[in-house]
KOLGUGU-180217 format. One record per residue (C-alpha): x negated, y negated, z; residue number from 0; residue in one letter. Coordinates in nm, 4 decimals, always signed. Layout:
N
- u_v_w_num_residu
- X_Y_Z_NUM_a $
...
# end
This chain:
478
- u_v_w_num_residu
- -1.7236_+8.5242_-0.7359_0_x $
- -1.9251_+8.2463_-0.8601_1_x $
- -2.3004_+8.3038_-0.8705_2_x $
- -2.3356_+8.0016_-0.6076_3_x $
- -2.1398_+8.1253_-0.3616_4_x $
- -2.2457_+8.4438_-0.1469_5_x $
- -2.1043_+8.6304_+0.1147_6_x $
- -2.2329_+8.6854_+0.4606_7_x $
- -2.1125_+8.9618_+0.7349_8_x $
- -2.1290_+8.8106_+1.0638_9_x $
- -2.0671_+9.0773_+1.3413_10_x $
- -1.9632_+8.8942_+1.6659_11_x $
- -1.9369_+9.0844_+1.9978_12_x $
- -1.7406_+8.9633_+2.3138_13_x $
- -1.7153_+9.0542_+2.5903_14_x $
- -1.3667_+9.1885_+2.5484_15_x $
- -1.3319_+9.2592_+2.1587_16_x $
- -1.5706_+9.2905_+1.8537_17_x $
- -1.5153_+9.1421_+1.5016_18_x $
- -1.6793_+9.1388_+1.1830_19_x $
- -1.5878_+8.8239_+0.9464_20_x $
- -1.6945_+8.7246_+0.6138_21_x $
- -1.8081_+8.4324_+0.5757_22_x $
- -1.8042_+8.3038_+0.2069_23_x $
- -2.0351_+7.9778_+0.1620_24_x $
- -2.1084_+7.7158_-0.1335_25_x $
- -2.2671_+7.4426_-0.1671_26_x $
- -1.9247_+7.2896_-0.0822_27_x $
- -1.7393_+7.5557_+0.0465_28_x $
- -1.7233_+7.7642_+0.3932_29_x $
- -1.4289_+7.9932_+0.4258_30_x $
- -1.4530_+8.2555_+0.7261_31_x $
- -1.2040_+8.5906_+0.6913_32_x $
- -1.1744_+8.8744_+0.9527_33_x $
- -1.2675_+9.2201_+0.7966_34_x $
- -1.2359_+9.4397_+1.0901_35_x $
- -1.1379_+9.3613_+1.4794_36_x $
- -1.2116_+9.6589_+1.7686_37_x $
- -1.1484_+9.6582_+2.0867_38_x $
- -1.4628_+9.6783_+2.3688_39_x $
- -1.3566_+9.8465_+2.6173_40_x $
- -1.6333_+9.8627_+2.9397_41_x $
- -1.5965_+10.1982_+3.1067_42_x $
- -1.6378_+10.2719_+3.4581_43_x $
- -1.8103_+10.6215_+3.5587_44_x $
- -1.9550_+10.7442_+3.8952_45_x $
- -2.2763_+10.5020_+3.8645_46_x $
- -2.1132_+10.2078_+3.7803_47_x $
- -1.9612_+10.0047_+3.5043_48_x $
- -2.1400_+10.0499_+3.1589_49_x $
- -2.0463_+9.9065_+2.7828_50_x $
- -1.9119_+10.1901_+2.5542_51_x $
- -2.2444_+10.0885_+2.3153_52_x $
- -2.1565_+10.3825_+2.0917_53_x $
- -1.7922_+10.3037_+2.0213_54_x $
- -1.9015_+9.9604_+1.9641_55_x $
- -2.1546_+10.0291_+1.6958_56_x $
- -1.8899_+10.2341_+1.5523_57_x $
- -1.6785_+9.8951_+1.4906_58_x $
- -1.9810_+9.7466_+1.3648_59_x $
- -1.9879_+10.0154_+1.0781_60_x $
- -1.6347_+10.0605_+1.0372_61_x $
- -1.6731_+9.6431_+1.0101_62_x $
- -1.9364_+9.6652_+0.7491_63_x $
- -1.7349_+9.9138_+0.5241_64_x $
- -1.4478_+9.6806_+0.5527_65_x $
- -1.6495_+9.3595_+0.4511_66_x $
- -1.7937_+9.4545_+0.0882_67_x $
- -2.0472_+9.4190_-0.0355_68_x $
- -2.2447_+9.1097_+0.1271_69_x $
- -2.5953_+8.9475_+0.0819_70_x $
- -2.6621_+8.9821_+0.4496_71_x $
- -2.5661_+9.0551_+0.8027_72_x $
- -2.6052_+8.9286_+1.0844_73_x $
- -2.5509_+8.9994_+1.4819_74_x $
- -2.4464_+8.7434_+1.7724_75_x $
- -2.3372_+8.8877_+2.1391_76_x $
- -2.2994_+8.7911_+2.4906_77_x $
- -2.6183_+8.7600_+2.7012_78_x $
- -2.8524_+8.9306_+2.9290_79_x $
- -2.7600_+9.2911_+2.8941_80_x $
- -2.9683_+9.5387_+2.7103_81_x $
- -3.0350_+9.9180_+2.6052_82_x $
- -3.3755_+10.1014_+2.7601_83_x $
- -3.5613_+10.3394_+2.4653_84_x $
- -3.7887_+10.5920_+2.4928_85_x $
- -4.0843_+10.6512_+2.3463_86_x $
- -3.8965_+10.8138_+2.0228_87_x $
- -3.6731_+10.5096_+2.0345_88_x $
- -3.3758_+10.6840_+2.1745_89_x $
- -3.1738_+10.4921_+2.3704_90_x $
- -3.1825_+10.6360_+2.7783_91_x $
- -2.7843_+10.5842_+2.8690_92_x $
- -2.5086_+10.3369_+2.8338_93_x $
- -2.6197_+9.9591_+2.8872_94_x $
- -2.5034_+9.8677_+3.1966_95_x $
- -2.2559_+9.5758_+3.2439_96_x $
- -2.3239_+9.2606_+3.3665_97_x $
- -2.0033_+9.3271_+3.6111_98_x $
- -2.2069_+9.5967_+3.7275_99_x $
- -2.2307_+9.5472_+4.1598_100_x $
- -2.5884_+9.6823_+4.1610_101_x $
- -2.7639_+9.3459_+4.1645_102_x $
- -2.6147_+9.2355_+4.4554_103_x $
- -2.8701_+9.0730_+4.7101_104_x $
- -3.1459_+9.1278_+4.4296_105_x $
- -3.1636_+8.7621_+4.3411_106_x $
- -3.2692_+8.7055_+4.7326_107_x $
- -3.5541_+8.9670_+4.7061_108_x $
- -3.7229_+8.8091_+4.4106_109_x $
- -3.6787_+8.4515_+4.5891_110_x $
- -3.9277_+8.6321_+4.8506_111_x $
- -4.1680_+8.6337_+4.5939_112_x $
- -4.0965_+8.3838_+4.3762_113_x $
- -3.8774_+8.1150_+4.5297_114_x $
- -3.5439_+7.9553_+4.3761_115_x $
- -3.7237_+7.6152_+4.3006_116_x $
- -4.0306_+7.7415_+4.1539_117_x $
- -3.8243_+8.0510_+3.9478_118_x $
- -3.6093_+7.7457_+3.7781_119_x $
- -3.9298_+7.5111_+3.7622_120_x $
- -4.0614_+7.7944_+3.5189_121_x $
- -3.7834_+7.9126_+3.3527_122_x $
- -3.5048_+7.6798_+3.3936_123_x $
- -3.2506_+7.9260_+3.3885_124_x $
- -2.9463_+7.8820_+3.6506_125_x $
- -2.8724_+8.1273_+3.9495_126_x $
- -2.5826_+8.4150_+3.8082_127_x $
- -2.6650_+8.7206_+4.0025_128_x $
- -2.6499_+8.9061_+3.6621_129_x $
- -2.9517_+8.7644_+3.4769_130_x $
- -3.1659_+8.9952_+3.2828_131_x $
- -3.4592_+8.9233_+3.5696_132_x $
- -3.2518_+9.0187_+3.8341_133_x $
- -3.1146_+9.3381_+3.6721_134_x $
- -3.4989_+9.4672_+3.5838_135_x $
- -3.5809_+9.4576_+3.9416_136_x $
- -3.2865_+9.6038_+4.0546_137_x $
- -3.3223_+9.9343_+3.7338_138_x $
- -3.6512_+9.9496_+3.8753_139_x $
- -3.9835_+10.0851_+3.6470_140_x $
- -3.8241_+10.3996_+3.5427_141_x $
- -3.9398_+10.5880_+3.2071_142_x $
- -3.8101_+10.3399_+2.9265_143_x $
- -4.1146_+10.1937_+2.6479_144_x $
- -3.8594_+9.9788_+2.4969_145_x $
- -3.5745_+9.7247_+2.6371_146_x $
- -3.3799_+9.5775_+2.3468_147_x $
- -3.0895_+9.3002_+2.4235_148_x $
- -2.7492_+9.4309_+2.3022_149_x $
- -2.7731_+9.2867_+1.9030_150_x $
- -3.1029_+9.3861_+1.8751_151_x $
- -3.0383_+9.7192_+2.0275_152_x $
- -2.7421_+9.7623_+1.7140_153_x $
- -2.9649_+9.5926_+1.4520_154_x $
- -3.2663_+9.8179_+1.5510_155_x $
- -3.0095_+10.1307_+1.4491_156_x $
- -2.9080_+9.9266_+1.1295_157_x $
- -3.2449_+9.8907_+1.0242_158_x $
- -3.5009_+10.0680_+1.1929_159_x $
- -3.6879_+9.7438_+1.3008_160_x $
- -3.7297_+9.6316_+1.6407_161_x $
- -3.7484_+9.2582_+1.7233_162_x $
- -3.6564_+9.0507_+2.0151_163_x $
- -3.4424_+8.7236_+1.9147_164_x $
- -3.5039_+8.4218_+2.1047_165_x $
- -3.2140_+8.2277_+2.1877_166_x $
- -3.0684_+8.5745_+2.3665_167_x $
- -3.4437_+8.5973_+2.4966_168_x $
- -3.4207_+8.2844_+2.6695_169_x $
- -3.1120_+8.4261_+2.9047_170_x $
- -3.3591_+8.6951_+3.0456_171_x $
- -3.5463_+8.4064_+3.3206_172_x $
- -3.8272_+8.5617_+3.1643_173_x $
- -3.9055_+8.2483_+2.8973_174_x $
- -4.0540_+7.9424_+2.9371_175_x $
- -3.8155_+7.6504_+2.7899_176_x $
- -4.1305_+7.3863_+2.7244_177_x $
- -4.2965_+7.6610_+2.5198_178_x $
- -4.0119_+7.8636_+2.3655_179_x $
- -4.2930_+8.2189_+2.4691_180_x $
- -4.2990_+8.4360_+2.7054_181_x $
- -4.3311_+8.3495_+3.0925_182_x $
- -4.6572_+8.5992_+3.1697_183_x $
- -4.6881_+8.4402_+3.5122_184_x $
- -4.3558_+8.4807_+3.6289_185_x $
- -4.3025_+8.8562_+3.5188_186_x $
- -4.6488_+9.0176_+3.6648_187_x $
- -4.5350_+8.8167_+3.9944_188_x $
- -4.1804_+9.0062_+3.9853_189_x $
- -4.3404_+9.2854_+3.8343_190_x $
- -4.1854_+9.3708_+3.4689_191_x $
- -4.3762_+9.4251_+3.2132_192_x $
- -4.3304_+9.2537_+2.9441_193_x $
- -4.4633_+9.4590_+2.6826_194_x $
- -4.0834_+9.6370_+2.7176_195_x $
- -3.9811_+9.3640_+2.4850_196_x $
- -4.0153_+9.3749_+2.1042_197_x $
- -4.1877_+9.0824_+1.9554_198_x $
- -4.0129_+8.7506_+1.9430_199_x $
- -3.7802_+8.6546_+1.6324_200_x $
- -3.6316_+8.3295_+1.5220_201_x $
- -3.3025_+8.2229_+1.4078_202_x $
- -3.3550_+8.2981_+1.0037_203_x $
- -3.6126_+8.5122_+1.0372_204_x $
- -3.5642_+8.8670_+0.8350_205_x $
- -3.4916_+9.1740_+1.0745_206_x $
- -3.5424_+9.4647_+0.7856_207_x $
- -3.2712_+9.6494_+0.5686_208_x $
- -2.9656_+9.8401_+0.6484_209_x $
- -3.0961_+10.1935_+0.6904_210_x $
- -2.9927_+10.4384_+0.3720_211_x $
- -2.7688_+10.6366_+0.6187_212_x $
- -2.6150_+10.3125_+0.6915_213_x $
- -2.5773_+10.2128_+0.3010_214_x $
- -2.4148_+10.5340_+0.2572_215_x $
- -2.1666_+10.5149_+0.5723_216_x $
- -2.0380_+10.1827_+0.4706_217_x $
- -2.0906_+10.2342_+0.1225_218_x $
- -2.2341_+9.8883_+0.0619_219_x $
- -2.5102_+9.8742_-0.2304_220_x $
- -2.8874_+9.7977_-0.1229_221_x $
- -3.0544_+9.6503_-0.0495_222_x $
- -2.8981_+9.4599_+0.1784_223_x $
- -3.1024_+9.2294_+0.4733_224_x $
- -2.9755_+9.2304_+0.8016_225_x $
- -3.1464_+8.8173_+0.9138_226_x $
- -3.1958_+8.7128_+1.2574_227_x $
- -2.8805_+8.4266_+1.4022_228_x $
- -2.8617_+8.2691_+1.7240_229_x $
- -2.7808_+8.6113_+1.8508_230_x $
- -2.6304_+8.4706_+2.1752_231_x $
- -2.3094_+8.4326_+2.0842_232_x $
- -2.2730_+8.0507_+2.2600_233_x $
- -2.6238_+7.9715_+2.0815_234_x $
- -2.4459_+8.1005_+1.7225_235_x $
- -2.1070_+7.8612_+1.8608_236_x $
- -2.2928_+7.5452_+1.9525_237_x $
- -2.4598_+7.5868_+1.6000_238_x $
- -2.1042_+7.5473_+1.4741_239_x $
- -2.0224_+7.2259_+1.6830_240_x $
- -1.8961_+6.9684_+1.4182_241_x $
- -2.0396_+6.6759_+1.5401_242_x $
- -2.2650_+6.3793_+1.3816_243_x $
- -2.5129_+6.2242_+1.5964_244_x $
- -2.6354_+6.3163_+1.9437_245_x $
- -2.3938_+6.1737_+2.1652_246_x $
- -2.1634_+6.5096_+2.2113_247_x $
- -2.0877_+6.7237_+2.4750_248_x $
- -1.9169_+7.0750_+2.3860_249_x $
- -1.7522_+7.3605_+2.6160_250_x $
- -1.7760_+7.7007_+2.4496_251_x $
- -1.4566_+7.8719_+2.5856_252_x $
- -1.3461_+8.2173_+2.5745_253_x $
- -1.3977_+8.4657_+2.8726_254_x $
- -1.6210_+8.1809_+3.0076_255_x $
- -1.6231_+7.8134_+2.9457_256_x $
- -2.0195_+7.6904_+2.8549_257_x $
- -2.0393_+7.3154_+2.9143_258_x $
- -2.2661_+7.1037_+2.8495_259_x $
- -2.5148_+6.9059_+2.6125_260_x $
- -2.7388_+6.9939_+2.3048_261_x $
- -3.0639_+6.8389_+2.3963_262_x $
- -3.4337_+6.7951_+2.2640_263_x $
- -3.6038_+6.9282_+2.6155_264_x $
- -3.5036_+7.1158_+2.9350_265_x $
- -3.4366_+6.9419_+3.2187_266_x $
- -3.6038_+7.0954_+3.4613_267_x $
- -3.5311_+6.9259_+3.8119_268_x $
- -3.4453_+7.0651_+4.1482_269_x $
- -3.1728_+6.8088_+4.1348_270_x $
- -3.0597_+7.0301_+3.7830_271_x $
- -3.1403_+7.3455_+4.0091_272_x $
- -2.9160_+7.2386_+4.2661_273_x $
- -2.6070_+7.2074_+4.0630_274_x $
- -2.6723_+7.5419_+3.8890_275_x $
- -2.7380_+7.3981_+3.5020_276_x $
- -2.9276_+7.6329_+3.2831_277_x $
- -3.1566_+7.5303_+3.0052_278_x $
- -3.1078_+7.7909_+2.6629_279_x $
- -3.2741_+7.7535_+2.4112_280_x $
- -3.0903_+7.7274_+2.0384_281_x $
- -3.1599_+7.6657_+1.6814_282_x $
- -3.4112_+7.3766_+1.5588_283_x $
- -3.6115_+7.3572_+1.9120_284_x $
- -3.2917_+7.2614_+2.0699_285_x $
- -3.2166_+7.3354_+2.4511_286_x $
- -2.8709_+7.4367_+2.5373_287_x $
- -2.8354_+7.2675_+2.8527_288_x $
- -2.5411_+7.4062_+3.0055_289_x $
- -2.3464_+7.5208_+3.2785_290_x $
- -2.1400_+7.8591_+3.3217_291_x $
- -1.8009_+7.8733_+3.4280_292_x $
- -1.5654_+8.1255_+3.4750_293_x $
- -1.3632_+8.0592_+3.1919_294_x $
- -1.0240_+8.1869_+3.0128_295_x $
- -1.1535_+8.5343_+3.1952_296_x $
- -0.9441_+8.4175_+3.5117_297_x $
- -0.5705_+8.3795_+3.3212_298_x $
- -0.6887_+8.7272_+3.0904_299_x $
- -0.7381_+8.9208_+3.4338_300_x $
- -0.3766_+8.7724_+3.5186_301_x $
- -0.2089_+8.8493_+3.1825_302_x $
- -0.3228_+9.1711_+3.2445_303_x $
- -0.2333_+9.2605_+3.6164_304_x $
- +0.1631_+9.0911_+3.5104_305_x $
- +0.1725_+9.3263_+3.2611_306_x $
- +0.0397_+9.1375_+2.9285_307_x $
- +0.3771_+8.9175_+2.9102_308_x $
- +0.4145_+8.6674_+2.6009_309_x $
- +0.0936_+8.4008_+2.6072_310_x $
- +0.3208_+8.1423_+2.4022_311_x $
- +0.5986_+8.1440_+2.6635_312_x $
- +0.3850_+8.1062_+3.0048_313_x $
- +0.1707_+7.8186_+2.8332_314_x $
- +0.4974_+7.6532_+2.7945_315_x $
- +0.6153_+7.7772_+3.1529_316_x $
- +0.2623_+7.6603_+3.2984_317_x $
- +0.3169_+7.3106_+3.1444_318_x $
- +0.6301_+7.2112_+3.3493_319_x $
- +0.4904_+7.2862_+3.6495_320_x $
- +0.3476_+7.0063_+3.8298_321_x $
- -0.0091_+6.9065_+3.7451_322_x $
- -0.2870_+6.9647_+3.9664_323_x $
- -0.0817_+7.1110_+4.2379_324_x $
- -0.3439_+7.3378_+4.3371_325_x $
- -0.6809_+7.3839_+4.2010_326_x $
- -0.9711_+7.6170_+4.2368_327_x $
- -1.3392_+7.6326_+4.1823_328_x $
- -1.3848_+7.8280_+3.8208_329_x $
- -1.7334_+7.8843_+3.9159_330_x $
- -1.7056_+8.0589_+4.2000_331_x $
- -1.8558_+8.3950_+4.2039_332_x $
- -1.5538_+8.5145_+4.4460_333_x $
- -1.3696_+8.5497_+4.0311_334_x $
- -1.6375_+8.7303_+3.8657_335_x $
- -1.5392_+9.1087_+3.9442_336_x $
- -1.2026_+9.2174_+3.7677_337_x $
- -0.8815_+9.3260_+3.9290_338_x $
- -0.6070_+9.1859_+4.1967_339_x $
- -0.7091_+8.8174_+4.0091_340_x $
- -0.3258_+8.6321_+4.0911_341_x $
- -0.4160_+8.7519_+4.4657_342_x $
- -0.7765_+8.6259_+4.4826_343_x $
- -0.6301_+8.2862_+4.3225_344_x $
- -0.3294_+8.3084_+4.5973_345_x $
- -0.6099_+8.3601_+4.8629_346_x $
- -0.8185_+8.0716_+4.7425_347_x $
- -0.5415_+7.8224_+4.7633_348_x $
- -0.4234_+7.9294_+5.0895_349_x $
- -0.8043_+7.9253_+5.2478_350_x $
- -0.8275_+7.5426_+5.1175_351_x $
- -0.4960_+7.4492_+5.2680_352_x $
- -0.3231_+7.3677_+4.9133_353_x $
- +0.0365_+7.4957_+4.8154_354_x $
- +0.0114_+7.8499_+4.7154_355_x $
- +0.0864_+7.9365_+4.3864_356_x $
- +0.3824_+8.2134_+4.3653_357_x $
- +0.5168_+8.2539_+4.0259_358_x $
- +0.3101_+8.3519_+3.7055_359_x $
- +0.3626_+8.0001_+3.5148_360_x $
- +0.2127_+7.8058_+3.8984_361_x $
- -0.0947_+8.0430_+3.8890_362_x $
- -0.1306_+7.9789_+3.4915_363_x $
- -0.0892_+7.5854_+3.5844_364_x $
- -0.3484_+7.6219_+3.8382_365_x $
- -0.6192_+7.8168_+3.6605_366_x $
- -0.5596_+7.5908_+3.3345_367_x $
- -0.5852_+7.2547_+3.6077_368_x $
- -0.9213_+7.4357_+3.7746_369_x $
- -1.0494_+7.4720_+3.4127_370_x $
- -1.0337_+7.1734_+3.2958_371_x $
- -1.1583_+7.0124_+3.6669_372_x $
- -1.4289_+7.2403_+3.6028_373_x $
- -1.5085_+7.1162_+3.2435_374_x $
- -1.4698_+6.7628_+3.3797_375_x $
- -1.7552_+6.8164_+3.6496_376_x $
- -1.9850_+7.0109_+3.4158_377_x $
- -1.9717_+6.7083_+3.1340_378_x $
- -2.0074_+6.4244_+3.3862_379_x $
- -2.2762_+6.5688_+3.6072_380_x $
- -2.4800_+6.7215_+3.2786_381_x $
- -2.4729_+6.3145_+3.1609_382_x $
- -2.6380_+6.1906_+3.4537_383_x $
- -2.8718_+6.4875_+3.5129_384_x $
- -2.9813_+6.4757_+3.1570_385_x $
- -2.9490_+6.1165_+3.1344_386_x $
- -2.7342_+6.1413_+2.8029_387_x $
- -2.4588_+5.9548_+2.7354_388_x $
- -2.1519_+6.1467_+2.5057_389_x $
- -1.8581_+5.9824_+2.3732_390_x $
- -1.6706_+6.3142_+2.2793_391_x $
- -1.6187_+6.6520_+2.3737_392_x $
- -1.6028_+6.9134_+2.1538_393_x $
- -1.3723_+7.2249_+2.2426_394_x $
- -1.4874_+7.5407_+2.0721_395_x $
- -1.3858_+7.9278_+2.0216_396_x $
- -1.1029_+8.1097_+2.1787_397_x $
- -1.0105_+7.7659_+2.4147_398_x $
- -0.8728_+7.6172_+2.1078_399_x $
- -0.5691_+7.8148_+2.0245_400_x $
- -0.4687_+7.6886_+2.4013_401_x $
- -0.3727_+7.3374_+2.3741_402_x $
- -0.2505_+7.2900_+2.6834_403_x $
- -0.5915_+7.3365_+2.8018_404_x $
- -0.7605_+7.1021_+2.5368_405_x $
- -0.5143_+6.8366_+2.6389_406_x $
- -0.5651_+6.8902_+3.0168_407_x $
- -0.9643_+6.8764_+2.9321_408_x $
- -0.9389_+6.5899_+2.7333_409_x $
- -0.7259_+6.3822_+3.0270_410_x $
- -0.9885_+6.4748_+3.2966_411_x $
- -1.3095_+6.4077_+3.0809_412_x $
- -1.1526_+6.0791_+3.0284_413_x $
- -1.3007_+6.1342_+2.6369_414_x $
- -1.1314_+6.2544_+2.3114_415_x $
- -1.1382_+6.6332_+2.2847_416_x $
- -1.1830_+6.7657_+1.9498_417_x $
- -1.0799_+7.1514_+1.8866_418_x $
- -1.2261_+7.3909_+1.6619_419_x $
- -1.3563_+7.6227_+1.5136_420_x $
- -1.1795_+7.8895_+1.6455_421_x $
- -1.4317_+8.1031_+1.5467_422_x $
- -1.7196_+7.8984_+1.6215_423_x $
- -1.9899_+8.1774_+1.7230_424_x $
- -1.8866_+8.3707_+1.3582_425_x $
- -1.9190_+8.0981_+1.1597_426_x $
- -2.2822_+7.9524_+1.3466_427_x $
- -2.4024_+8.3251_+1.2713_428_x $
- -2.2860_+8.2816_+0.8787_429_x $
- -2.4496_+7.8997_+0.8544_430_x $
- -2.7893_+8.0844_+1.0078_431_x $
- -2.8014_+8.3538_+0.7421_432_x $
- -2.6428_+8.0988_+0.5002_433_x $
- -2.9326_+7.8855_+0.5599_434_x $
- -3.2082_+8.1301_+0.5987_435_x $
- -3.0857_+8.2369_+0.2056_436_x $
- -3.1202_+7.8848_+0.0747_437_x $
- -2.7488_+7.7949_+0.0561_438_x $
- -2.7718_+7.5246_+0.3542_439_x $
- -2.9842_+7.2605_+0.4688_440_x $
- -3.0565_+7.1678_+0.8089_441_x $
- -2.8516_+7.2076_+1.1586_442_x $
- -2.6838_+6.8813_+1.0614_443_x $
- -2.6090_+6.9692_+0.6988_444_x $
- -2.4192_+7.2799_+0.8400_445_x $
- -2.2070_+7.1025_+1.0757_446_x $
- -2.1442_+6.8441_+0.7895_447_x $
- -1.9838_+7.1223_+0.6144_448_x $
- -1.7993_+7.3030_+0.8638_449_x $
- -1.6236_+6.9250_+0.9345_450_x $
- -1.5292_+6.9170_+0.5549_451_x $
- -1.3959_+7.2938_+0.5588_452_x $
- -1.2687_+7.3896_+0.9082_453_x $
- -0.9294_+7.2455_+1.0978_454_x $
- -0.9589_+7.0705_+1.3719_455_x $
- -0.7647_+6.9171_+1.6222_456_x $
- -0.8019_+6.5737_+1.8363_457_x $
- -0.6776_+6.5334_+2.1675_458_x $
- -0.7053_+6.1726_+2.3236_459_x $
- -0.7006_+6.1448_+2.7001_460_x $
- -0.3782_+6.0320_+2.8606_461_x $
- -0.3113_+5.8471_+3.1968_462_x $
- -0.6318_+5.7708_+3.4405_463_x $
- -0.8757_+5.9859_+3.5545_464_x $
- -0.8464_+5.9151_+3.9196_465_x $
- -0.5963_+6.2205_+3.9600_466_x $
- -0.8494_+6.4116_+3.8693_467_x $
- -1.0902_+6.2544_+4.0841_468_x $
- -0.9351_+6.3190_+4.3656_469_x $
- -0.8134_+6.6709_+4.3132_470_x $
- -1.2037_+6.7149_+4.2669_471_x $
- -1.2651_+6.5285_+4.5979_472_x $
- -1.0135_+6.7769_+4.7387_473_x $
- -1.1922_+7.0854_+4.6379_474_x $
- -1.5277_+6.9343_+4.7584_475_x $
- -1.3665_+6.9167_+5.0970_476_x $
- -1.2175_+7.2370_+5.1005_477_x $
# end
């Protein structure tokens, strides 16, 4: 390998499967390869549903063996859950899953305290009843010293070193967005302490060396760094957005669809409270202003209750069927607990008075339709809230292999979709060590090179959008 290019592990945890990829960067080269893929597999016991965090470390390793030697890892995940230490820095039990039930009605009891408007005023995070805020109060004090978020938690047992990174950080509701620090104010009025949380990290910065039990397990050569990405896994994918200018919006999509804007503050208005944005923060001083959705997680819950028939064949099913038939709200929390999914969709349909979809392509049709409606609403309302025009919308991670979906998003934006990277959150997580080593520039060199190096794929909106329109006047009413 030439002495200009290096190679970077980039371990990327979903919330249904783990990966580790290589990335291999130049000054004119980015090429991403899979090393090792493991499943992550939540497991439900008498107290709840928990994350199997030892089986998934185990990937990570296995991963790391299968990678080579690299100049550095790296660790992106989903948000807001985390591992409790004690004082030895032993972990106390399984993470618990942001599925988990026992935050229900929590979010009300801290709006005693703290209400709704003033919580979002501070922290400018969106209602989801499984924020990191809302799951402290609910765990209560108990006898942990340390709370780590789920890739610090794995690169504290790479290294050693304990460190809190910020974009994850700033899904707790426990950050300010104007100063990118700690809200004090908020957390001594919900009472959590923060001195649970390591100290803050940026994207780059150096989280400490692979252990010697860890070089020897792998049997990778020190030393070798593990470096700080944008370890929220949408905060790693909106890094790998391959757009020029400012004038973008993007929709992360995998198990949920993120949509929304990259922006230079947080917009921080009860007008923004009231249609649930959230305000992340990601690389550069950059806010992720963004709204969830319930994402692809609706058709994998349906795959899976059918009996995991062939994906190809009901996307081509699910595009004969009529379009926009029946649609329902992908952000309804009614979706966000697993099981009997084709029923709860049935029940949906048939409480709003549409036609009820029966077979397994009409349910695909009508998730796929709600999806895109969904994305539509997100991009348009995230414009005028922000006050920032886009003339694209960029499609990125698991979302693109679907282009049925990319086609239906791109005909109810009304804008040009363009798809890829597949593995957007990956290769943001290689471009952050990759930078952080000297190999690239700024946030808009990287995205220069990921448009010279990575497919893509544009979609350009076909018919009107007033279709749509209606069929999102229709839910409204319903």
């Amino acid at each position: 390998m030439s002495a200009s290019v290096k190679s970077y592990a980039a371990v990327d945890l979903g919330a249904s499967s783990g990966r580790v990829m290589v990335g291999r960067v130049g000054p004119d080269s980015l090429q991403l390869t899979e090393a090792h893929r493991f499943v992550n597999r939540p497991v439900r016991v008498p107290e709840g549903l928990r994350w199997d965090i030892l089986s998934l470390y185990g990937g990570v390793l296995d991963g790391l063996k299968s990678a080579g030697q690299v100049d550095s890892v790296g660790i992106d995940s989903w948000a807001v859950d985390y591992g409790l230490l004690d004082a030895d820095g032993a972990l106390l039990g399984n993470p618990v899953h942001y599925r988990d039930s026992r935050t229900e009605g929590i979010a009300q009891k801290v709006w005693a305290t703290v209400p709704a408007p003033e919580l979002y005023a501070a922290t400018g995070l969106q209602y989801a009843p499984f924020n990191t805020l809302y799951q402290l109060v609910a765990d209560g004090p108990g006898g942990a010293q340390r709370l780590l978020m789920i890739p610090d938690l794995l690169t504290y047992w790479l290294t050693g070193e304990q460190g809190t990174e910020l974009t994850n950080a700033s899904t707790t509701q426990l950050i300010d967005p104007r100063t990118r620090e700690w809200s004090y104010e908020i957390a001594e009025r919900v009472g959590i302490d923060l001195e649970l949380f390591a100290p803050l990290r940026q994207p780059g910065d150096p989280a400490g060396l692979l252990r010697p039990e860890v070089l020897e397990e792998t049997g990778l050569r020190g030393p070798v760094p593990v470096t700080a990405v944008g370890s929220h896994d949408t905060a790693s994918a909106v890094a790998a957005v391959p757009a020029s200018g400012d004038r973008f919006a993007y929709i992360c999509t995998g198990t949920w669809s993120l949509a929304g804007l990259e922006l230079d503050a947080p917009v921080l208005t009860e007008e923004s409270r009231a249609a649930n944005f959230t305000n992340e923060l990601g690389l550069d001083g950059t806010v992720r202003y963004l709204r969830n959705i319930m994402g692809l997680w609706l058709l994998q819950e349906c795959v899976r209750a059918w009996g995991d028939p062939d994906l190809g064949e009901l996307l081509l099913d699910a595009a004969k069927v009529p379009a926009l038939r029946s649609v329902v709200d992908a952000g309804d929390a009614m979706f966000l607990a697993p099981g009997r999914m084709p029923e709860r969709i049935a029940e949906a349909c048939r409480a709003s008075g549409q036609p009820v979809p029966g077979t397994p392509a009409e349910v695909t049709r009508c998730i796929l339709d709600s999806l895109a409606l969904a994305h539509r609403k997100a991009v348009e309302e995230a414009q005028r809230l922000a006050d920032h025009p886009v003339d694209v919308v960029y499609v990125v991670g698991g979302g693109t292999r679907n282009a049925l979906l990319c086609q239906l998003t791109a005909d109810a934006c009304g804008l040009p979709v363009v798809a890829g990277p597949t593995e957007a959150a990956a290769l943001g997580n290689v471009l952050v060590q990759a930078r952080a080593h000297g190999l690239v520039g700024d946030l808009a060199g990287g995205r220069e090179l990921l448009t010279r190096t990575q497919p893509l794929t544009r979609y350009e909106p076909q018919g009107d959008t007033a279709r749509w329109r209606e069929a999102q006047a229709r839910l409204a009413r319903a």
